[in-house]
N, CA, C and O of each residue as an XYZ file, in Angstrom:
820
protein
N      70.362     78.512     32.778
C      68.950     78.211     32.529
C      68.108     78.699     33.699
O      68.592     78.723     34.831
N      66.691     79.141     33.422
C      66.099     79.539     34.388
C      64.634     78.979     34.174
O      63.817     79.075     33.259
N      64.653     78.181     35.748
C      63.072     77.293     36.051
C      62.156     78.261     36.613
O      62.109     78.509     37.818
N      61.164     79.007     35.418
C      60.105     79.789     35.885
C      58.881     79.034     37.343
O      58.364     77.960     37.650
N      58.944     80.311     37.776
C      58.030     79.494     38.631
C      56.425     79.994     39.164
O      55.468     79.344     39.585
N      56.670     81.665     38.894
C      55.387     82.934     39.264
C      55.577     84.065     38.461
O      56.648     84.361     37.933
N      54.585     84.662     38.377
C      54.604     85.835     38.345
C      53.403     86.388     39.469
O      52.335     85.856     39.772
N      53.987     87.592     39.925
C      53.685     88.409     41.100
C      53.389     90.055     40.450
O      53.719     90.414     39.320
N      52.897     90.654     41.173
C      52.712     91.834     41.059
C      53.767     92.877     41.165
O      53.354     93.557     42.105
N      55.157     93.540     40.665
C      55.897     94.173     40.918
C      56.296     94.566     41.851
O      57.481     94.443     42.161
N      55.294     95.239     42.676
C      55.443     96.020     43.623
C      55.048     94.451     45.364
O      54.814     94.550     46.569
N      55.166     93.581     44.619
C      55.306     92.523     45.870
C      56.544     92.244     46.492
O      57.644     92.069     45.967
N      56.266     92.229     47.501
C      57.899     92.329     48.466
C      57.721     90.665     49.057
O      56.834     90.119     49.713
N      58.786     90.268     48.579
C      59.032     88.521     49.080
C      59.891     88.515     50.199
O      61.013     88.995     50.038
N      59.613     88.114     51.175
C      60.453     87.597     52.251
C      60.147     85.978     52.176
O      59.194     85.267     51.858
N      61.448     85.809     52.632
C      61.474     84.406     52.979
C      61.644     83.026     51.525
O      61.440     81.896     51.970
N      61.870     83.054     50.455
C      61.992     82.712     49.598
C      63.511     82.806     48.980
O      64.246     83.786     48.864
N      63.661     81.779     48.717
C      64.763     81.597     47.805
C      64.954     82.006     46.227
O      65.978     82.242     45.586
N      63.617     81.998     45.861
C      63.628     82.231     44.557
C      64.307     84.070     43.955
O      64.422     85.180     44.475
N      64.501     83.648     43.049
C      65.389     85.411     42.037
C      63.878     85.692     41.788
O      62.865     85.074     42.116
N      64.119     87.031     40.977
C      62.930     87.909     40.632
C      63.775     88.939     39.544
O      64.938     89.332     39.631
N      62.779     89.218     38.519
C      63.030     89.638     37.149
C      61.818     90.828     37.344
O      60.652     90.516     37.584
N      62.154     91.854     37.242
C      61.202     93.276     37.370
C      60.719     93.805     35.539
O      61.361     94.580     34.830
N      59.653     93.209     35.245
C      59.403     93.325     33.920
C      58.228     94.165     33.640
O      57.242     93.552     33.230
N      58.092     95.841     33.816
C      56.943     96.187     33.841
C      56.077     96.374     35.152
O      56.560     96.789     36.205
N      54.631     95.997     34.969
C      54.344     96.430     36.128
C      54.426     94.583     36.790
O      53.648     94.430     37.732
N      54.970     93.706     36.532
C      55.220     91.988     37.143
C      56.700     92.200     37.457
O      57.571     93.053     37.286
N      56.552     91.068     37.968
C      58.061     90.312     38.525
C      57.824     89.140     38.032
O      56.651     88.780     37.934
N      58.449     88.635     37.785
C      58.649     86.648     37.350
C      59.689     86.746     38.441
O      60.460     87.660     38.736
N      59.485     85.496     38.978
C      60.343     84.429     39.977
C      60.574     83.690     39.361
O      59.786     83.277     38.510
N      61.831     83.189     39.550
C      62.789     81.930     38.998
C      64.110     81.335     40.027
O      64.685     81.874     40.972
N      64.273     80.101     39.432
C      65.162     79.705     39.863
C      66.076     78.868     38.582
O      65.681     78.159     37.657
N      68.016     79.479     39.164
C      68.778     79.278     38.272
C      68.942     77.907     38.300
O      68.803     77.299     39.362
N      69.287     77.203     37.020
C      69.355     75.805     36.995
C      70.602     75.178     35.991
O      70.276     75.269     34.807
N      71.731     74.665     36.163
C      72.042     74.244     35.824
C      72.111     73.141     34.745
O      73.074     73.007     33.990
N      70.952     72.321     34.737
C      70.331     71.597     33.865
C      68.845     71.315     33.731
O      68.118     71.288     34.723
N      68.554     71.178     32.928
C      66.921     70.767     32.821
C      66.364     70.353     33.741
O      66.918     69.322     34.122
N      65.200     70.716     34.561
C      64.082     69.995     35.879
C      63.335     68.854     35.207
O      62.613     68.778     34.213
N      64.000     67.561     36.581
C      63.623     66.759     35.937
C      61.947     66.327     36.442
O      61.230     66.942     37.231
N      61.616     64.938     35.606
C      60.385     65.252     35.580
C      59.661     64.027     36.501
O      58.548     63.519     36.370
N      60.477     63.821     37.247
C      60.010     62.754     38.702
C      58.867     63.681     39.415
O      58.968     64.881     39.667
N      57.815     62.871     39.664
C      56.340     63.569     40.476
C      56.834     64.335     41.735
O      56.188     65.261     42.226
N      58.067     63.875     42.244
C      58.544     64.481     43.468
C      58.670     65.982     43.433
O      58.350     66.784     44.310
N      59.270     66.234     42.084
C      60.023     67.207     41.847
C      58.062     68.199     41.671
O      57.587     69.144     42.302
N      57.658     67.578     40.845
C      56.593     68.543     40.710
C      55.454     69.153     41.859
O      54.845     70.198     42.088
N      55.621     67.566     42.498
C      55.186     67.944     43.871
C      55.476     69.269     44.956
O      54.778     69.995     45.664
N      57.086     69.106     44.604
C      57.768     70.081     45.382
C      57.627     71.750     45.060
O      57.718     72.679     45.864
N      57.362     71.795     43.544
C      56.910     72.755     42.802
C      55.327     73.307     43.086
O      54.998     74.476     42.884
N      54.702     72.593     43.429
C      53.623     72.660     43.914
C      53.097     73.419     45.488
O      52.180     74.192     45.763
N      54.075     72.822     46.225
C      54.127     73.450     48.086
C      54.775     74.874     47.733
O      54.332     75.915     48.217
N      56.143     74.823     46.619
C      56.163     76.296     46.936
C      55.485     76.982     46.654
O      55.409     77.939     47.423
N      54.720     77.003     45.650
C      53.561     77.769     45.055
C      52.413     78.104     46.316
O      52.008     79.231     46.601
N      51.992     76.767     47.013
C      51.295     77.475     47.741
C      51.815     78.030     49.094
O      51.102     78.624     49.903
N      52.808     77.836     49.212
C      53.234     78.826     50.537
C      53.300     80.110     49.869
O      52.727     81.061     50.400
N      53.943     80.272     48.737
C      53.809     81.832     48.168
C      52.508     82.528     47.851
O      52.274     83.568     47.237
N      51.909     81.851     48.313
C      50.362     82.438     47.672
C      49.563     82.874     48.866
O      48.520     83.527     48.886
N      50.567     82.170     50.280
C      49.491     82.544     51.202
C      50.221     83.929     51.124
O      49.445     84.750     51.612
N      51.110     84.401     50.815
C      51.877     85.628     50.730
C      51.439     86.976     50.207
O      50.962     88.003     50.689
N      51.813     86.528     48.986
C      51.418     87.353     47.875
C      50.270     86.715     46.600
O      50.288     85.575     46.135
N      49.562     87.551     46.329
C      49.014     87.234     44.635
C      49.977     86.798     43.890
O      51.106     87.247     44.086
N      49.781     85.955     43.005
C      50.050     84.892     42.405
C      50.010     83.942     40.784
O      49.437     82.853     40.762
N      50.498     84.357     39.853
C      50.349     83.448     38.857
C      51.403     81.955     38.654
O      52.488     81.789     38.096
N      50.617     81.175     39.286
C      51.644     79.909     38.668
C      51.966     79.677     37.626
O      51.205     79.957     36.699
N      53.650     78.870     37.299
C      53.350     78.934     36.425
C      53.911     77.526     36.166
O      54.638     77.028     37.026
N      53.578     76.743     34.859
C      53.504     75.293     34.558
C      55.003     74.461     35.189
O      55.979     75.008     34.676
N      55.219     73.870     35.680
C      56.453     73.451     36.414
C      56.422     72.892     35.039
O      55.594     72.499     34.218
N      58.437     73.119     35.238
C      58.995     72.723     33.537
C      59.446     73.837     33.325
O      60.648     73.980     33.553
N      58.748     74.889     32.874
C      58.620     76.120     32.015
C      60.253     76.795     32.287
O      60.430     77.684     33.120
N      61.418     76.198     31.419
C      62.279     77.316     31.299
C      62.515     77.948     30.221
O      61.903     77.567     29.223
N      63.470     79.101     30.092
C      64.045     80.167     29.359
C      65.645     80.059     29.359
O      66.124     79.900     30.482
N      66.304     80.100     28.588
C      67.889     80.346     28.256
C      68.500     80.817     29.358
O      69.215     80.229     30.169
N      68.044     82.270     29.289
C      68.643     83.236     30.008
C      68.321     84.468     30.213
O      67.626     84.499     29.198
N      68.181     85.777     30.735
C      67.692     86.745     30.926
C      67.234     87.552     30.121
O      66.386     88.284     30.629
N      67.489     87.780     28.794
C      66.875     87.842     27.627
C      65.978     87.480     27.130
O      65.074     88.117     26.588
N      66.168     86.064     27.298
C      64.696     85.312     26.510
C      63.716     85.812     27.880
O      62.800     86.579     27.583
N      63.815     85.525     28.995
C      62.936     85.830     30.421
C      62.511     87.775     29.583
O      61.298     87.844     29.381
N      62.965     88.585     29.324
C      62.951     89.599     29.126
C      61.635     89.784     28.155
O      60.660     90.512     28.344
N      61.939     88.809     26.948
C      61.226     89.196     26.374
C      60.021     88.153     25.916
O      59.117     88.314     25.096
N      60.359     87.009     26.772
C      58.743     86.623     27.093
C      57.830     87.513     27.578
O      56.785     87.810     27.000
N      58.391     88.167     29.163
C      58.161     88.936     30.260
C      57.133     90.340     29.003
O      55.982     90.720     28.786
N      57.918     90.486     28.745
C      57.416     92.130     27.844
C      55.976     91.533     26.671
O      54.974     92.225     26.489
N      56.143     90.467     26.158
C      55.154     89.956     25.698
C      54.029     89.522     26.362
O      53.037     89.647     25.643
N      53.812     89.111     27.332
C      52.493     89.028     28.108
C      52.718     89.860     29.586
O      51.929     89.583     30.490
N      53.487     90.592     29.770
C      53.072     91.076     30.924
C      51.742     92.109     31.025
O      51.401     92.470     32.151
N      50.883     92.654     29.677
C      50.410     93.260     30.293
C      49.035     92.228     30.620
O      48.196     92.553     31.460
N      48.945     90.927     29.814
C      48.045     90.018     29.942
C      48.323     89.474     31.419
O      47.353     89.306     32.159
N      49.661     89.183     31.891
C      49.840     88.787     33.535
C      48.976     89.708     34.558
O      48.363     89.471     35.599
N      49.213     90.871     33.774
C      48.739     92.353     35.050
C      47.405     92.405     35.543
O      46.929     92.698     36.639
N      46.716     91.891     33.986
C      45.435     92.273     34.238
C      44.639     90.842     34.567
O      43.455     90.935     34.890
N      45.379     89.257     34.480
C      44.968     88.364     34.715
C      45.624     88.149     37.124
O      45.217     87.275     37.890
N      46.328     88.962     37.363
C      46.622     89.439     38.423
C      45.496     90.374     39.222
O      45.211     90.233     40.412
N      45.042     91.143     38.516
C      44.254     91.645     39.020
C      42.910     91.360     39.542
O      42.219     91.946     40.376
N      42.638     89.841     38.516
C      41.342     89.553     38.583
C      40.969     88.620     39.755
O      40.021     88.489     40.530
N      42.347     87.942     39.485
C      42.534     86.454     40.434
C      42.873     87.427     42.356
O      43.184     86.770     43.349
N      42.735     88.651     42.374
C      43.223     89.290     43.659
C      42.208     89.024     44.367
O      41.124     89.571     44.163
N      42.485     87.784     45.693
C      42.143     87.757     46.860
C      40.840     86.171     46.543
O      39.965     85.594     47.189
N      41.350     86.088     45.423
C      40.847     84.611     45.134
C      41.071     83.132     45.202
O      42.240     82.929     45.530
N      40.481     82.146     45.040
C      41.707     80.938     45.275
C      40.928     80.116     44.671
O      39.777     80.458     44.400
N      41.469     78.730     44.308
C      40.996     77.723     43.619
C      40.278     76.467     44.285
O      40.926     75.880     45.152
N      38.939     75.969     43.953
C      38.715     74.922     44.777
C      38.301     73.748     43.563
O      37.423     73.851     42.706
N      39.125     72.753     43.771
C      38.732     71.439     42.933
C      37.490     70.478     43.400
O      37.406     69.862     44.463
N      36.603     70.513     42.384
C      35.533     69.685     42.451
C      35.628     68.578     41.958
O      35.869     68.639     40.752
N      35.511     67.138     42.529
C      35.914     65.725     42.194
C      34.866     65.237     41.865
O      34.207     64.870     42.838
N      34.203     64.989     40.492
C      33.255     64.470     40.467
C      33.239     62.958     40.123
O      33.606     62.705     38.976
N      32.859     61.834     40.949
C      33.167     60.102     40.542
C      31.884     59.952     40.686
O      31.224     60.073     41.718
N      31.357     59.544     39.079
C      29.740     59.186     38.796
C      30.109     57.910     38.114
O      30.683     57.624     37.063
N      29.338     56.969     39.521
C      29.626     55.760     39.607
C      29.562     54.925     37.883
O      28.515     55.093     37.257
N      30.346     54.332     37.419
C      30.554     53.438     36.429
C      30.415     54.333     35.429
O      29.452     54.127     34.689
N      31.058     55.216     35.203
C      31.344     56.271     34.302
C      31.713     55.861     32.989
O      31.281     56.206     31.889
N      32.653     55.005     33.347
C      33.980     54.393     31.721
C      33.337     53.088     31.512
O      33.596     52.636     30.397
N      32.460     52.223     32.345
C      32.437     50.881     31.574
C      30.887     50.746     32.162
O      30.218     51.400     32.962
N      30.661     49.569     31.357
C      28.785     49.259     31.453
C      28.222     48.672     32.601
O      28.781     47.680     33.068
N      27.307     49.075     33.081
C      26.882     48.852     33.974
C      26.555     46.919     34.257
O      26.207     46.410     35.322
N      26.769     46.324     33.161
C      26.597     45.176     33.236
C      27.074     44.659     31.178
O      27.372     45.353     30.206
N      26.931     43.379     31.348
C      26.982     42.746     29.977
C      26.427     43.118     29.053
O      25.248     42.896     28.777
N      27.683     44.123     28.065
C      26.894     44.453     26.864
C      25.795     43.009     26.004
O      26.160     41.834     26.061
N      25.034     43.264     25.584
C      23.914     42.955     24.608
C      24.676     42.886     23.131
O      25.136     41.854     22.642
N      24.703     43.898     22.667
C      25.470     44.239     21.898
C      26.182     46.133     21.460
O      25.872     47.213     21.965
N      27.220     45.788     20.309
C      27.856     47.039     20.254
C      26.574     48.253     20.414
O      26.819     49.158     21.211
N      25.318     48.291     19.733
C      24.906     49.377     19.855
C      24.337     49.676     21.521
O      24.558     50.723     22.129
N      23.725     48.738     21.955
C      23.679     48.533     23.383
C      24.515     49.086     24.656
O      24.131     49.594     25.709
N      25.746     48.807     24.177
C      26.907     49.296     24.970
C      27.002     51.012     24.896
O      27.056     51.789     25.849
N      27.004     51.392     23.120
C      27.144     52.765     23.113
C      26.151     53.586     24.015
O      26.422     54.640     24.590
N      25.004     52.945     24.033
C      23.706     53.829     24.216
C      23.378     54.030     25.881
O      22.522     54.719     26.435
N      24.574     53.005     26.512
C      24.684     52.830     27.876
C      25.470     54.236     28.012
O      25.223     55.220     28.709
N      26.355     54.009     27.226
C      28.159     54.951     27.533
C      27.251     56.187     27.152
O      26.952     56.712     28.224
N      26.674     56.893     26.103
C      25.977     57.779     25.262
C      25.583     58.431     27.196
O      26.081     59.338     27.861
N      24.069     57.025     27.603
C      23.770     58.010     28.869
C      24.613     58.690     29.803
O      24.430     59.795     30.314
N      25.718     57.755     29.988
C      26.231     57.714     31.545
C      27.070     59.190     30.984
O      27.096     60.076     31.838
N      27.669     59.488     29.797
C      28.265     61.134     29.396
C      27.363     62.033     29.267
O      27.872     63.154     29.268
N      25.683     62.043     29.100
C      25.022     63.117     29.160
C      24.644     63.434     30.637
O      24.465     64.605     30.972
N      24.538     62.560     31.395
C      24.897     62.428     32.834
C      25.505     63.028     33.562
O      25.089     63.762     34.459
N      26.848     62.730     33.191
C      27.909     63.390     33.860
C      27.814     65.050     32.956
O      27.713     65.953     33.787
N      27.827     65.510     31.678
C      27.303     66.923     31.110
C      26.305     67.750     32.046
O      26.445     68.965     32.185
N      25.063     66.868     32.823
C      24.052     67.416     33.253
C      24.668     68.051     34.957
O      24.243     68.995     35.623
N      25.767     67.110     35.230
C      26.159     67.225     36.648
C      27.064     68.295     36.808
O      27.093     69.120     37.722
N      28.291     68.129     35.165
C      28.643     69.717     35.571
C      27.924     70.805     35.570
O      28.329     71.748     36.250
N      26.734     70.932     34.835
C      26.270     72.292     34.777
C      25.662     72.197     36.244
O      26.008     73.099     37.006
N      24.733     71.147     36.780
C      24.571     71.735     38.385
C      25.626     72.090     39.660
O      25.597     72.503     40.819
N      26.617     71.618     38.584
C      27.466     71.961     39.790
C      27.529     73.442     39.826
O      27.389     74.190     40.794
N      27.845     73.809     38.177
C      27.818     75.023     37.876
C      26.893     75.913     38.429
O      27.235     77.096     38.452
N      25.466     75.519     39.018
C      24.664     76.039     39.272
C      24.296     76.458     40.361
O      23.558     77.407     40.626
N      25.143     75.295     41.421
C      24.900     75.698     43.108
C      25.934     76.676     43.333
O      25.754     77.439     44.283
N      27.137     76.823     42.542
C      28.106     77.971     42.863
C      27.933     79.243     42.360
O      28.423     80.266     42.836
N      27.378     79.177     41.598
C      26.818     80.471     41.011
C      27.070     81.674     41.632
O      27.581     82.701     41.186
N      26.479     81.307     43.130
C      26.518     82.710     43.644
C      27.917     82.779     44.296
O      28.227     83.426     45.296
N      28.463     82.228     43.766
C      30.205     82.235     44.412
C      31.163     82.669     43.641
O      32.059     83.425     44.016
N      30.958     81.957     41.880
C      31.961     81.835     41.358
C      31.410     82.699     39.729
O      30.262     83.053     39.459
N      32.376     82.818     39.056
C      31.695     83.123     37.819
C      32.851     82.464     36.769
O      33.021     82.806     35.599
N      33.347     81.774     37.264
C      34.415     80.996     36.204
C      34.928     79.613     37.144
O      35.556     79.409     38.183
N      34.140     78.711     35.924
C      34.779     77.136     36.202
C      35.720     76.988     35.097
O      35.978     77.879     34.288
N      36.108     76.076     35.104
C      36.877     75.491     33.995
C      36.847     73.780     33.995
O      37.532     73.315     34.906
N      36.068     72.606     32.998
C      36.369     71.649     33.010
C      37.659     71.037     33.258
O      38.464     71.694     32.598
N      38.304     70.046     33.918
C      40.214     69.761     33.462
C      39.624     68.658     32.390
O      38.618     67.959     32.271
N      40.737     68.892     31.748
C      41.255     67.617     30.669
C      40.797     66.108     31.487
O      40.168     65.363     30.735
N      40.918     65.805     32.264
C      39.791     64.266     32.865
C      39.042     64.119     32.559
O      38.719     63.055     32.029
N      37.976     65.551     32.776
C      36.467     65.503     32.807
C      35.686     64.865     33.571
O      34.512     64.550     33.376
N      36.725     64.563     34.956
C      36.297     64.513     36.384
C      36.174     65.561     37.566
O      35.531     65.588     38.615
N      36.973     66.321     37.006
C      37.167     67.746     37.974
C      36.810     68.693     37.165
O      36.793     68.678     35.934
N      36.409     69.852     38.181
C      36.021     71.379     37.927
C      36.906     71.780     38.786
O      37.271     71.249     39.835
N      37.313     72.985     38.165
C      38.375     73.987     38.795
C      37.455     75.004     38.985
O      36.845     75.350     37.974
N      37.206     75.556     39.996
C      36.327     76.630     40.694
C      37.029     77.401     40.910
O      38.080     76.923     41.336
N      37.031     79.513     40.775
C      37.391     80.132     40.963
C      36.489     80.859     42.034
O      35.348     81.165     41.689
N      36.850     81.109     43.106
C      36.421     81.886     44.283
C      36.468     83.454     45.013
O      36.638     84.411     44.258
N      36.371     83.607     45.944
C      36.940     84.428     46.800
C      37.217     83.742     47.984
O      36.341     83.081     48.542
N      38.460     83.844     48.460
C      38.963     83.490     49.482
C      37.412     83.129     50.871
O      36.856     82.058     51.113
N      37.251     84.034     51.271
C      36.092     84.584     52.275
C      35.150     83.560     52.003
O      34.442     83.029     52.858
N      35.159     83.214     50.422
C      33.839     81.992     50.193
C      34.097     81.057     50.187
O      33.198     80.255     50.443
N      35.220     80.620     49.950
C      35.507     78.975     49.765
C      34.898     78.230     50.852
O      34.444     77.112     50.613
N      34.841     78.698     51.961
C      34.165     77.410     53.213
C      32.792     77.711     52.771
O      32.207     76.654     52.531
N      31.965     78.869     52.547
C      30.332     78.319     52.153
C      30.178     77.759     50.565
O      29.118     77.271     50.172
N      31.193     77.871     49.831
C      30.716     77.123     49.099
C      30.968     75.592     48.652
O      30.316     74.944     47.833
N      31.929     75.245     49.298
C      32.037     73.867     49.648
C      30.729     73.392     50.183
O      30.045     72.531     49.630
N      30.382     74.083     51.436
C      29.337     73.270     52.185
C      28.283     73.498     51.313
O      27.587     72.516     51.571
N      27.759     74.038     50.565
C      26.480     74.317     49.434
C      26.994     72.910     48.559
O      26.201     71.968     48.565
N      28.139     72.764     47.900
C      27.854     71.552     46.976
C      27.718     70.357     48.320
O      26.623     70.039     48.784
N      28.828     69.881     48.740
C      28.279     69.296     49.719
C      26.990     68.952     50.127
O      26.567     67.797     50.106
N      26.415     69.836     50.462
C      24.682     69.503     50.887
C      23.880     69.177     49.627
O      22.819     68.557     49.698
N      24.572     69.743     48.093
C      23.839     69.695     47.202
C      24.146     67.617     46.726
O      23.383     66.731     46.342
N      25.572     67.667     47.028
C      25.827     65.916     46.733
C      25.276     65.191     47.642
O      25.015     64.039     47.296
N      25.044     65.459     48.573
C      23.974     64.149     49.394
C      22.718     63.791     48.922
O      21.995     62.974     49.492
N      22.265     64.737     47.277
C      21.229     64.200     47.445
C      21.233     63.741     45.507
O      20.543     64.005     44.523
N      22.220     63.093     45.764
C      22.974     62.568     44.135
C      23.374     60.801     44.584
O      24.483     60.297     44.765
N      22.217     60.270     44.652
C      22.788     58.719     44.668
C      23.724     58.514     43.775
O      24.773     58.247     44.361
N      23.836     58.512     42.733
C      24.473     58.091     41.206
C      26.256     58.508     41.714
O      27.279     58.065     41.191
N      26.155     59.432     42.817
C      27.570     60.393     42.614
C      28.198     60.325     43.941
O      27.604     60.156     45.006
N      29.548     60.483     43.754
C      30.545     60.767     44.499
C      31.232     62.487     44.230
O      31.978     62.794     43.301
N      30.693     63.482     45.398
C      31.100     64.539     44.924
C      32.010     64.854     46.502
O      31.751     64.533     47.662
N      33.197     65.651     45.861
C      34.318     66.018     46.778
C      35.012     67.388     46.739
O      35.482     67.768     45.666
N      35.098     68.077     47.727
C      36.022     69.360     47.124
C      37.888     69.121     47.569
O      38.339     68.187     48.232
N      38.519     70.043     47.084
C      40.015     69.634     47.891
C      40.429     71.741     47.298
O      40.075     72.450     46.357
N      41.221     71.905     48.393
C      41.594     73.380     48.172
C      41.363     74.187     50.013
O      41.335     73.522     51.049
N      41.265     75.317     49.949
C      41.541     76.328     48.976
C      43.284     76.015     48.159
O      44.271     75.502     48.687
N      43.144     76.486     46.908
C      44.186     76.335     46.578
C      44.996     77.682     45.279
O      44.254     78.481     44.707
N      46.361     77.679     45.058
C      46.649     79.059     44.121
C      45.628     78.843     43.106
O      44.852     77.897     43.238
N      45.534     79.787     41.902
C      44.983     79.859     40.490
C      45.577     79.095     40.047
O      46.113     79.732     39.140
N      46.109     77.656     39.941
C      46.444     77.296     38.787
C      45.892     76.687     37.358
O      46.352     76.524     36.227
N      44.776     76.467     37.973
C      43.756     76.774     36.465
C      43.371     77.861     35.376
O      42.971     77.787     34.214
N      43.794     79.375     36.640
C      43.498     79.840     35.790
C      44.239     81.465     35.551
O      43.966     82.663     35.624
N      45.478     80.416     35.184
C      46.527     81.729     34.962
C      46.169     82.387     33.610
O      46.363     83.599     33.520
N      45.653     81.699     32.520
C      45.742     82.123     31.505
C      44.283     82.652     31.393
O      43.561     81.823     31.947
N      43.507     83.749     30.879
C      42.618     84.079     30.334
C      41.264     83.859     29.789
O      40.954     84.927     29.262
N      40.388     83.085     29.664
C      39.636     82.190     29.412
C      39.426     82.372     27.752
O      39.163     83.349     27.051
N      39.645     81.108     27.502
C      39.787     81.155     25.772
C      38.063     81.755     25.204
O      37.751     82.489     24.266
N      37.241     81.065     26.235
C      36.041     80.814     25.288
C      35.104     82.407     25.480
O      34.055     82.585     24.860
């Protein structure tokens, strides 16, 4: 069995890594052989996580979902041949970029600010406090602008995944930053630089 872990640019030369490498085109996939299924203790994913970013201070980089195995060199083959040319050109884009997570905690988000009245009362509380938080991603969207040209909501709908350039990540931290001090309602935070892992795949929309 083999625990996918990157794909890299072909022509990337790894030192220092343990991981195998599968030459598929113009990518490499990295893996590691496994005897049995990776299990699914936070440790383990954690750990999946540091290697990723030590490899990234390395080389360009597609993570890929910890979990993700294949049989055997075959099936790796012809996953590999099926999206590599989508890896190549999603490689190319993410070159010399990195990820910065935006934490957005807008105070009393999930519950009412006090004693519902009644059911419609409650909704019309919850109704604001989500057009709220709608209005905050797009400014967030708005102070990065000149940084980024692809966010991505996560599944929370507390964080933004920000795509960068390396070179920018420290001014644009400090731009939201200066822009959240002046957000009573909010708790805004960055954490990163960090690999693409938001945004290995393509943007659907």
């Amino acid at each position: 069995m083999m625990l996918l872990a990157a794909v890299v640019p072909r022509e990337a030369v790894l030192v220092g890594t343990e991981l195998h490498r599968r030459d598929v085109g113009p990518v490499a996939v990295l893996y590691e052989e496994r005897s049995e299924a990776p299990t699914e203790e936070p440790s383990a994913v954690v750990e999946h996580g540091r290697r990723i970013v030590a490899l990234a201070e390395k080389v360009p980089l597609l993570p890929i979902r910890y979990g993700t195995t294949v049989a055997d060199g075959q099936e790796l083959d012809e996953l590999a041949e099926q999206r590599a040319d989508e890896w190549s050109r999603r490689l190319a884009h993410l070159a010399g970029r990195c990820e910065l997570l935006v934490h957005l905690d807008l105070h009393d988000l999930t519950a009412p600010t006090g004693p519902a009245e009644s059911g419609r009362a409650y909704l019309e509380a919850r109704m604001a406090r989500l057009r709220r938080h709608e209005q905050l991603v797009a400014d967030v969207r708005r102070v990065l602008e000149p940084w980024t040209d692809e966010t991505r909501v996560l599944p929370d709908r507390r964080r933004l995944a920000v795509l960068v350039e390396r070179e920018d990540a420290a001014t644009a931290c400090e731009a939201l930053a200066a822009w959240g001090e002046g957000q009573c309602d909010l708790a805004v935070s960055t954490s990163g630089p960090w690999p693409p892992f938001s945004f290995c795949e393509e943007d659907p929309t």
